[in-house]
C-alpha positions in Angstrom: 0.0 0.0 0.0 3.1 2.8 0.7 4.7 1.8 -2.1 1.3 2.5 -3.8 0.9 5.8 -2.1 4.4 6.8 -3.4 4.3 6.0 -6.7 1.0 7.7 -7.2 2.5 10.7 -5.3 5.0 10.7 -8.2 3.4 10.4 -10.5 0.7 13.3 -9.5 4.3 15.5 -9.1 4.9 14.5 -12.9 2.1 15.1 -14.1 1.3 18.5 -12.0 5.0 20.1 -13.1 4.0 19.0 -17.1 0.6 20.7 -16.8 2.5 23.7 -15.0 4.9 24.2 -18.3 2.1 23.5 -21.0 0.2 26.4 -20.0 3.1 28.5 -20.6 2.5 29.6 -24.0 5.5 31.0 -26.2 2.9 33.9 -27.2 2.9 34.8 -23.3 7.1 34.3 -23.1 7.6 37.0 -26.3 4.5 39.3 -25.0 6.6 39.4 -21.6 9.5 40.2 -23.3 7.8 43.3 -25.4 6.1 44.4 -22.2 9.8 44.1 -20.5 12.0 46.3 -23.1 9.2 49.0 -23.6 5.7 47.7 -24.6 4.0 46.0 -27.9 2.8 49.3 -28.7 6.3 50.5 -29.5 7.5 47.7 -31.3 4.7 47.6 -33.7 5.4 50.9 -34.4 9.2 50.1 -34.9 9.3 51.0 -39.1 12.9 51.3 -39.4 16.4 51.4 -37.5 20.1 51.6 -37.3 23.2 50.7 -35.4 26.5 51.2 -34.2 28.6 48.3 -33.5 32.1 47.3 -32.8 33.4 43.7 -32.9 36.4 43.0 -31.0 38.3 39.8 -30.1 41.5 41.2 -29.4 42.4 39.8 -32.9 43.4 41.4 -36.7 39.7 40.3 -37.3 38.3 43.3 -34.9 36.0 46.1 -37.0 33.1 48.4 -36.4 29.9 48.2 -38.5 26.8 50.8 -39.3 23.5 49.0 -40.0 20.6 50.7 -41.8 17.1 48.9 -41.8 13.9 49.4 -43.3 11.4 47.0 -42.2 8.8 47.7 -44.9 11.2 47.6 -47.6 12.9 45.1 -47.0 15.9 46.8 -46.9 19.3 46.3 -45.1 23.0 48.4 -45.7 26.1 47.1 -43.2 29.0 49.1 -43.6 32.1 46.9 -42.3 34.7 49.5 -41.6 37.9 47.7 -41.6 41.3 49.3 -42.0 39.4 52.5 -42.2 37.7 51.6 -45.3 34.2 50.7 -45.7 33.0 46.9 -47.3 29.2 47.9 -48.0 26.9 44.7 -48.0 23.2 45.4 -48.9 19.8 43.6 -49.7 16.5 44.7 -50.8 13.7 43.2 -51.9 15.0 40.2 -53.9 18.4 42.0 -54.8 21.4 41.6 -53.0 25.1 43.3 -53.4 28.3 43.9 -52.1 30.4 47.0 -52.6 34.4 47.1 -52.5 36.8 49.7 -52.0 38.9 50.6 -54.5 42.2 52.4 -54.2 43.5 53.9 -50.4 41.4 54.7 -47.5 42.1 58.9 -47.6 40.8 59.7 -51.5 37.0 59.4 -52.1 36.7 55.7 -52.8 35.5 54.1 -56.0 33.3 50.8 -55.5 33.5 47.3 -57.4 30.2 46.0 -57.2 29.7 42.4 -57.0 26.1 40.2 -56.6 25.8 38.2 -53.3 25.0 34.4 -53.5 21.5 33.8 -52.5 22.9 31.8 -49.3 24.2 34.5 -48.6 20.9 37.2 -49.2 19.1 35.1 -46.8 21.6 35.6 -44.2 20.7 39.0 -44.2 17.0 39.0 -44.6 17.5 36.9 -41.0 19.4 39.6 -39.8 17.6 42.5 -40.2 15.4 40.7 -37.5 18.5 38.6 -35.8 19.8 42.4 -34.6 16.4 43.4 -32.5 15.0 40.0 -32.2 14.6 36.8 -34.2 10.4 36.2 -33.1 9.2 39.4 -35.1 6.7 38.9 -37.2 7.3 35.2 -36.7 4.3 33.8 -37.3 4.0 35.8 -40.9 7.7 35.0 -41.7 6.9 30.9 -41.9 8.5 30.6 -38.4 6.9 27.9 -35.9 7.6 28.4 -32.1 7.4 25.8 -29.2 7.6 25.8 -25.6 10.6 23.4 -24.5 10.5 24.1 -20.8 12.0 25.7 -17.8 15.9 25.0 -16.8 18.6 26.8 -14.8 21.0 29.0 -16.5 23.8 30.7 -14.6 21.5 30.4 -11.4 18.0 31.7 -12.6 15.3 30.1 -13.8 14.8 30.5 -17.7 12.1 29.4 -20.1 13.3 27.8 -23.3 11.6 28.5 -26.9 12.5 26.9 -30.0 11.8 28.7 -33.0 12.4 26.9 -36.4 12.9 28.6 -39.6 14.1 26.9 -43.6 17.3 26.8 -43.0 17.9 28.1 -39.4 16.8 26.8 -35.6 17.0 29.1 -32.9 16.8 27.9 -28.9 15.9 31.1 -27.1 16.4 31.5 -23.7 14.3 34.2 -21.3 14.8 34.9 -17.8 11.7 34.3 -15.7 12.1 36.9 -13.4 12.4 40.1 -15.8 11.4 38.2 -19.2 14.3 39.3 -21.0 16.2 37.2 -23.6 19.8 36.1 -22.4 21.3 33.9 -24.4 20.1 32.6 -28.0 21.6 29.5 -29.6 21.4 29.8 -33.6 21.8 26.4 -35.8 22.7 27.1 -38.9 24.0 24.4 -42.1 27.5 23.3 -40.4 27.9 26.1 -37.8 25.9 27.4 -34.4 26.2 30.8 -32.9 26.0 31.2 -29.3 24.9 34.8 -28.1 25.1 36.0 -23.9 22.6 39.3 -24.2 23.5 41.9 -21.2 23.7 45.0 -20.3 20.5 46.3 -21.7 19.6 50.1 -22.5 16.7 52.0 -23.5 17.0 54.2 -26.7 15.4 57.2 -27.4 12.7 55.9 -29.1 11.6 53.8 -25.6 13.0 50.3 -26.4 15.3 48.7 -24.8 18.0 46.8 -26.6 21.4 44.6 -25.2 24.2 46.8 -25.5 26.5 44.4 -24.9 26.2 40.7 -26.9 29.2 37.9 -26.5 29.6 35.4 -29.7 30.9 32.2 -29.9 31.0 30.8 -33.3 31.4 26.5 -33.0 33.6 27.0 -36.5 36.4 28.6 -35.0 35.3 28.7 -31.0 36.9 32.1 -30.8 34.2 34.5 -28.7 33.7 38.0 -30.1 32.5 40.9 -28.2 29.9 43.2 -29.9 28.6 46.3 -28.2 25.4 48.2 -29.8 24.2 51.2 -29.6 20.4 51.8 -31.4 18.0 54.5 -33.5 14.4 54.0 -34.2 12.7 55.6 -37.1 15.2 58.2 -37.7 15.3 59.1 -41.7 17.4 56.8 -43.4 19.5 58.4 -46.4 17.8 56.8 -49.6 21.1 55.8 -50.7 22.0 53.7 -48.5 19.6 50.9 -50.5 20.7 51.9 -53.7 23.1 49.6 -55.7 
C-alpha cells in the first residue's frame, strides 16, 4: 500500500509540473519580453532602424559596422569599416550586393560591385530581425515556435523557446524573473552561434536593446564581443539601399 501511495504521489508530481509548463504559451514568453523592453505598442510601431557596433576579439579580425534597416522595404545596408575603409553589403527586396573599395582609405573611394550568393541574401534577410530580435513577425515569416520548458542558466530560472525557420533553428532563452532574452543558440548548415545578451539600454525611441552581446562561433570557438548602440525611425539616407 506505501509503495502504492508513493508511486502515485509521483506520478501526481509529474504530471502536475508537465501541466504547469504547458500552460506557458510562447505567445505569453515573447508578449513578456515586449512588455519588459518597452511595450507592444512600441514595437509595432518600430518601421525602421540603425546601429553602431564594434566587434572585438583582441584579434586582426576586430572592425566596427553601421547597420541601416527598413522594415517595410525590406531593406538592409552594413557598412564593415575595416582598415578604415568601408566593405558595404546590402539587400533589398530580392536583390542583394556587395560593394568594394577601391584604391587607399584617404581619397574618395571608388566601388567594385559584386552580386551576393543567395545563401548569402538570406543571411541578411534573418538579420535584419536577428539584430532586435529573431520572433518578429514570426508567425508571418513561416517561423513555428514551441515551448521546450524551464531550466537553470547561470543560477536563474529560464524558459526555453524553439523557433524553427528553412534553414535556421534558434533555442531562445528568457529569464523568468524580468522576461528578458539572455542567451540565443542559432543552428545554422555546419555552424551554431552562441549569443550572452547583457547590459541592456533604453534608446530614445523607448525600447530597450542589449548593448553588450558575447559570440561564440562552433567554427572557430573564438568569442567576439559586440557592443550596440540603437536608433528608431530616424530618416534613413535613400542611398543607403541603392546599388
Amino acid at each position: 500500500m506505501k509503495k502504492n501511495i508513493g508511486i502515485l504521489l509521483v506520478i501526481l508530481l509529474t504530471t502536475s509540473l508537465s501541466f504547469g509548463q504547458a500552460q506557458m504559451s510562447v505567445d505569453s514568453i515573447f508578449s513578456r519580453y515586449y512588455a519588459a523592453t518597452g511595450g507592444e505598442a512600441l514595437w509595432d510601431g518600430l518601421k525602421s532602424y540603425s546601429m553602431k557596433q564594434s566587434y572585438r576579439s583582441n584579434s586582426s579580425a576586430d572592425y566596427d559596422a553601421e547597420v541601416y534597416v527598413s522594415l517595410p522595404e525590406k531593406a538592409m545596408h552594413k557598412s564593415k569599416i575595416i582598415l578604415k575603409r568601408n566593405f558595404v553589403y546590402a539587400v533589398k527586396g530580392n536583390e542583394g550586393w556587395l560593394k568594394i573599395p577601391l584604391g587607399s582609405y584617404d581619397k574618395v573611394a571608388n566601388y567594385q560591385v559584386k552580386d551576393l550568393s543567395s545563401g548569402e541574401q538570406e543571411n541578411m534577410r534573418m538579420e535584419m530581425y536577428d539584430l532586435l530580435v529573431p520572433f518578429i513577425n514570426f508567425n508571418d515569416r513561416g517561423y513555428i515556435a514551441t515551448f521546450v520548458g524551464q531550466e537553470t542558466l547561470n543560477g536563474k530560472k529560464v524558459n526555453q523557446v524553439e523557433l524553427q525557420g528553412k534553414g535556421v533553428k534558434y533555442n531562445l532563452y528568457f529569464d523568468d524573473a524580468t522576461g528578458l532574452l539572455v542567451r540565443e543558440k542559432k543552428a545554422l548548415p555546419g555552424e551554431e552561434i552562441v549569443s550572452e545578451y547583457s547590459n541592456y539600454k533604453k534608446c530614445s525611441y523607448g525600447i530597450m536593446y542589449p548593448g553588450t552581446t558575447v559570440e561564440t562561433s562552433s567554427k572557430d570557438k573564438k568569442s567576439v564581443t559586440v557592443t550596440s548602440s540603437l536608433t528608431v525611425n530616424e530618416a534613413i539616407n535613400p542611398d543607403y539601399f541603392k546599388r
